[in-house]
N, CA, C and O atoms as a DFTB+ gen file, in Angstrom:
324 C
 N C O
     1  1       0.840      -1.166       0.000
     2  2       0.000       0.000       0.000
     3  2       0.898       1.245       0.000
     4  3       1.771       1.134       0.860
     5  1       0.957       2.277      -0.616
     6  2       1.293       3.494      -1.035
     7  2       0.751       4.478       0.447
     8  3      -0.423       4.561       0.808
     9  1       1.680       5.004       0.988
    10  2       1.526       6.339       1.793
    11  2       0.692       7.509       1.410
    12  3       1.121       7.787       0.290
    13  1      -0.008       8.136       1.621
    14  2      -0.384       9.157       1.139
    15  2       0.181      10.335       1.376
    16  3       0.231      10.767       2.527
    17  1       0.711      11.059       0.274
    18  2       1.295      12.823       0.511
    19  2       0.929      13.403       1.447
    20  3      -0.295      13.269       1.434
    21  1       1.245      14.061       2.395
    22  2       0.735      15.031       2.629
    23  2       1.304      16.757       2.554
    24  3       2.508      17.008       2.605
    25  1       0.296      17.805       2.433
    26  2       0.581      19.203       2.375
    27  2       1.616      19.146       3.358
    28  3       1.768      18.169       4.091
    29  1       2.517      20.435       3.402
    30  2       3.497      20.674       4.504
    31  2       2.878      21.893       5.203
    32  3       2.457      22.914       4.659
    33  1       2.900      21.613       6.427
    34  2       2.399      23.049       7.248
    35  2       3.277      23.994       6.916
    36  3       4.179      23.600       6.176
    37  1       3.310      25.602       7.362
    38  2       4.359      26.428       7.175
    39  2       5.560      25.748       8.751
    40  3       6.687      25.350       8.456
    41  1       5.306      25.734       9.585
    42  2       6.834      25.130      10.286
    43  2       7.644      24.142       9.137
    44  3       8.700      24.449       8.583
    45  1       7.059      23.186       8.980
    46  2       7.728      22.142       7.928
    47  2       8.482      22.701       6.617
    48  3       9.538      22.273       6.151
    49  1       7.694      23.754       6.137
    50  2       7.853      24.562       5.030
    51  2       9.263      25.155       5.150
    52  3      10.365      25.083       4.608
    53  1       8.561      25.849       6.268
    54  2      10.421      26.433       6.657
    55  2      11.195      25.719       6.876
    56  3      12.153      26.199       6.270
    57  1      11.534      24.823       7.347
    58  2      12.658      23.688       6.960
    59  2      12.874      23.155       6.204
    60  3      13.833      22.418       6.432
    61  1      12.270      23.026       4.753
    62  2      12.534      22.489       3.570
    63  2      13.010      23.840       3.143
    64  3      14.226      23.809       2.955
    65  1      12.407      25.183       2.892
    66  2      12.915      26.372       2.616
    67  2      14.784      26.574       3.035
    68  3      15.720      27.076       2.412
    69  1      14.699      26.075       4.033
    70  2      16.203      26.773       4.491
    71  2      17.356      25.374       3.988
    72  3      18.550      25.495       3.711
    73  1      16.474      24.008       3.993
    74  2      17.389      23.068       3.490
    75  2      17.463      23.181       1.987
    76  3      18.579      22.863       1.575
    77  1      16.548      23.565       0.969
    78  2      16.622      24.385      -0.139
    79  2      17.540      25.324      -0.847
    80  3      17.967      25.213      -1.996
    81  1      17.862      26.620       0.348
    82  2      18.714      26.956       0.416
    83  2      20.223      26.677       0.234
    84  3      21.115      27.186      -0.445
    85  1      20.151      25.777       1.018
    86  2      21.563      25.009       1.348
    87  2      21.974      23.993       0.419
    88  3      23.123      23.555       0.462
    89  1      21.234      23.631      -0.317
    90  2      21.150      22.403      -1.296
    91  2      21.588      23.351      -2.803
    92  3      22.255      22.896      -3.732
    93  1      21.037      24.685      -2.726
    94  2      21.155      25.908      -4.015
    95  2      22.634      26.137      -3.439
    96  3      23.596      25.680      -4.055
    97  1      22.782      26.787      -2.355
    98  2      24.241      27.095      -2.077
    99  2      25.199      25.636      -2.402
   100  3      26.326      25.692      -2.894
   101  1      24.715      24.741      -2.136
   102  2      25.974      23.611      -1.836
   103  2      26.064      23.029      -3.568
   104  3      27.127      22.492      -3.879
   105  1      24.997      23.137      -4.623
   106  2      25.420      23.262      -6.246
   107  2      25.841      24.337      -6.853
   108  3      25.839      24.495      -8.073
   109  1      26.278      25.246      -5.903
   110  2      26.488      26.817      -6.944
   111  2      25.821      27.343      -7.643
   112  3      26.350      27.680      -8.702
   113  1      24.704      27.606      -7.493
   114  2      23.656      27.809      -8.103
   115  2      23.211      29.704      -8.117
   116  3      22.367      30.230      -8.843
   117  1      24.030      30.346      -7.149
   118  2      23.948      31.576      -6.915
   119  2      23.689      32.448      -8.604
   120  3      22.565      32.764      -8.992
   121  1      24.657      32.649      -9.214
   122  2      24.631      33.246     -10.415
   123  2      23.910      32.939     -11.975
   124  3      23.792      33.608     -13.002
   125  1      23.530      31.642     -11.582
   126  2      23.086      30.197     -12.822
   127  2      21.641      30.326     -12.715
   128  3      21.404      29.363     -11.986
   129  1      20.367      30.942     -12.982
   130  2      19.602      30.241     -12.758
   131  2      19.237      29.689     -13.331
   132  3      18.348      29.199     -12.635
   133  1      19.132      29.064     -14.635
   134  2      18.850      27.638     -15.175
   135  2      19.656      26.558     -14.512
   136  3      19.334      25.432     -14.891
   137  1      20.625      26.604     -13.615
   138  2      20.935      25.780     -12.974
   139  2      20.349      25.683     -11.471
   140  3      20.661      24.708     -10.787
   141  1      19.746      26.398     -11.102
   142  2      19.167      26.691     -10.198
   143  2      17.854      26.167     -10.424
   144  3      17.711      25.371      -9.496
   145  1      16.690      26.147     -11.199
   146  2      15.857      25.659     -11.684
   147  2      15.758      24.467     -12.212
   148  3      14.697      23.897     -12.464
   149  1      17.011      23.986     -12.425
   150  2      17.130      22.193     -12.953
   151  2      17.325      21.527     -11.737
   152  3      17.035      20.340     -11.583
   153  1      17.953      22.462     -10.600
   154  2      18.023      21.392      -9.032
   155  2      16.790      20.972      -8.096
   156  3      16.420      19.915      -7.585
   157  1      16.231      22.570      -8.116
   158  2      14.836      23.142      -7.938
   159  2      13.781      21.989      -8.365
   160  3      13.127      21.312      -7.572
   161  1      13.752      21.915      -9.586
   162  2      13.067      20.877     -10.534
   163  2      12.809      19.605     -10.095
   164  3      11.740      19.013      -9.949
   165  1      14.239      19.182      -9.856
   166  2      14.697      17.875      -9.547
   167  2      14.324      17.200      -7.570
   168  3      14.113      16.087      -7.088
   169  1      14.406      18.393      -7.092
   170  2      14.321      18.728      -5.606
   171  2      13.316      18.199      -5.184
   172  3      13.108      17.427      -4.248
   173  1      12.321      18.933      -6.377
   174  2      10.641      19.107      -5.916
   175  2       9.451      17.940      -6.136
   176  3       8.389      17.712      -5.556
   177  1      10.347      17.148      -7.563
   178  2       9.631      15.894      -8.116
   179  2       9.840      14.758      -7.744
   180  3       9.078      13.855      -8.089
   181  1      11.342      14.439      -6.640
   182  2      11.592      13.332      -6.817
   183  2      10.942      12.319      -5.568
   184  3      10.732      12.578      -4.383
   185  1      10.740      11.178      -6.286
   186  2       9.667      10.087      -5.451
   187  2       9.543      10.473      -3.929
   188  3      10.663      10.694      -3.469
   189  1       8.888      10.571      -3.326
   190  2       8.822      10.624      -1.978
   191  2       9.115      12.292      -0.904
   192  3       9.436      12.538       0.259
   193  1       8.792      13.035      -2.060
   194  2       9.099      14.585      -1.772
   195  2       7.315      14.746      -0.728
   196  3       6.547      13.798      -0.562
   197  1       7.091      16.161      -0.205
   198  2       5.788      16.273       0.266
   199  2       5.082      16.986      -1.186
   200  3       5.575      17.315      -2.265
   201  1       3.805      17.037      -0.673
   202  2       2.856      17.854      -1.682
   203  2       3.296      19.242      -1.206
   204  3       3.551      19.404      -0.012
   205  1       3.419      20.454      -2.254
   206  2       3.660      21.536      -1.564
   207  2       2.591      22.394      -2.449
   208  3       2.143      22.005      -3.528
   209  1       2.207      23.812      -1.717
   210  2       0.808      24.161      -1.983
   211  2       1.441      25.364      -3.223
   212  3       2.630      25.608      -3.016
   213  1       0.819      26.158      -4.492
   214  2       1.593      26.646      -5.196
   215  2       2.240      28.016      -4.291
   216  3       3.429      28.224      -4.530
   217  1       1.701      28.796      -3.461
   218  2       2.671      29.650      -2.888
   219  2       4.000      28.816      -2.491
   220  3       5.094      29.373      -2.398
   221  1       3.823      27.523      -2.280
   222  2       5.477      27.544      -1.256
   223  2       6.074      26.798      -2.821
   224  3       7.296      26.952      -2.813
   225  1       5.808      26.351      -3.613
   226  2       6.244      25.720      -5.057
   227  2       7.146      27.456      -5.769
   228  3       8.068      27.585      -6.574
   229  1       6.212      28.642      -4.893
   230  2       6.516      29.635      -5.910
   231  2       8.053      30.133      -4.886
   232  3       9.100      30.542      -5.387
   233  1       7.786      29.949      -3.357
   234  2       8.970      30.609      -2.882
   235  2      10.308      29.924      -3.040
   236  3      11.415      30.457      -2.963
   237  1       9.972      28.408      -3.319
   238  2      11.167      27.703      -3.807
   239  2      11.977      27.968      -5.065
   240  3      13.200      28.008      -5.195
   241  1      10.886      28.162      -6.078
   242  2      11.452      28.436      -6.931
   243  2      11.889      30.749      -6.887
   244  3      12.611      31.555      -7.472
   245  1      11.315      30.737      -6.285
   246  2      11.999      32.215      -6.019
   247  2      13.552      32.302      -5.824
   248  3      14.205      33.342      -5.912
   249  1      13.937      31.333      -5.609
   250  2      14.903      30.883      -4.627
   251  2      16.421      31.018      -5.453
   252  3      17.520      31.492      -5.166
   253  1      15.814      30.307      -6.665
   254  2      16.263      30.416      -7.775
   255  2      16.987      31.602      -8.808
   256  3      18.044      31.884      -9.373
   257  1      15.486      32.091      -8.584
   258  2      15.601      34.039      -9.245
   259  2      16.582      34.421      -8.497
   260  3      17.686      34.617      -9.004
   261  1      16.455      34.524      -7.714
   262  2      16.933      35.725      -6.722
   263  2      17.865      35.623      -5.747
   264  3      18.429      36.628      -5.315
   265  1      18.166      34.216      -5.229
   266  2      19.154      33.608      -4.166
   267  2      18.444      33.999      -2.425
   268  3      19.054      34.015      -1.356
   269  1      17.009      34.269      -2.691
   270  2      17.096      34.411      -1.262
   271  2      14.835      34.320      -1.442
   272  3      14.137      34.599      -2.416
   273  1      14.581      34.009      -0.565
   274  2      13.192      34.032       0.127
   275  2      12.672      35.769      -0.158
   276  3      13.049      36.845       0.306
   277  1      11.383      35.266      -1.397
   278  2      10.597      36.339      -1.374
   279  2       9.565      36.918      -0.204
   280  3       9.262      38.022       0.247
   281  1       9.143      35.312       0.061
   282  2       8.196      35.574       0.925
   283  2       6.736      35.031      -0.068
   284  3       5.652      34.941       0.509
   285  1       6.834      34.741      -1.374
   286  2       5.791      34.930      -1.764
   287  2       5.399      36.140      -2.399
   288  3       4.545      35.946      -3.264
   289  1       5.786      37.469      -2.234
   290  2       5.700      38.629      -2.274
   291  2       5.895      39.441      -4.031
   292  3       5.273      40.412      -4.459
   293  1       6.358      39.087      -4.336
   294  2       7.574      39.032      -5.934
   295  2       7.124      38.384      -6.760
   296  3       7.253      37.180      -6.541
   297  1       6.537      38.686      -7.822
   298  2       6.263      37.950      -9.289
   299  2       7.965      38.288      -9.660
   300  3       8.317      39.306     -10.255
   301  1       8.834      37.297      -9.213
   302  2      10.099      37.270      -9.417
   303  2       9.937      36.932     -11.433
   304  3      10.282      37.707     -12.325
   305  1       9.274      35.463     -11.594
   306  2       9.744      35.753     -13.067
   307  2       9.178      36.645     -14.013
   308  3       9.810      36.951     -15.025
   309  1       7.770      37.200     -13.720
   310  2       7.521      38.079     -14.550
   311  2       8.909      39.345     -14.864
   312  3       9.190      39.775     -15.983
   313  1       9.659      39.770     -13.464
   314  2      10.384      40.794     -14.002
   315  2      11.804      40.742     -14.510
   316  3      12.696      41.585     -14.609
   317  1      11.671      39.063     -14.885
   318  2      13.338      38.605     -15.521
   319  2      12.676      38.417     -17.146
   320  3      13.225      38.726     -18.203
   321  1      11.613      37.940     -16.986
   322  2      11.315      37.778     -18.604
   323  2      11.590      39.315     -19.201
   324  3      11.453      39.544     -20.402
């Protein structure tokens, strides 16, 4: 029988957020963001990850843009396109 996903509360959130972080810092990912977005990518899909709700899908990948926590706050890619 298969586990079921579950959502991450925001406590949980923030600890995937800051291990996120550290996972962007520890590939060099600071200056790259298509490399930043292929880890991101990879981070978020792979078997046994949580369900995450699209605000925290968006601050992860903020994470990317910008090297640091929007908050949610930032249509980060609208102002790189």
């Amino acid at each position: 029988m298969h586990e079921i996903p579950k959502i991450l509360t925001e406590e949980e959130f923030a600890k995937r957020l800051q291990l996120a972080k550290e996972t962007l810092n520890e590939y060099n990912c600071k200056n790259d963001i298509e490399k930043g977005l292929i880890v991101m990518s990879g981070w978020v899909s792979v078997d046994g990850q949580p369900v995450y709700t699209p605000a925290q899908l968006k601050r992860l990948f903020d994470l990317a843009y910008t090297g640091g926590d929007t908050n949610g706050t930032e249509n980060v890619a609208d102002t790189i396109c």
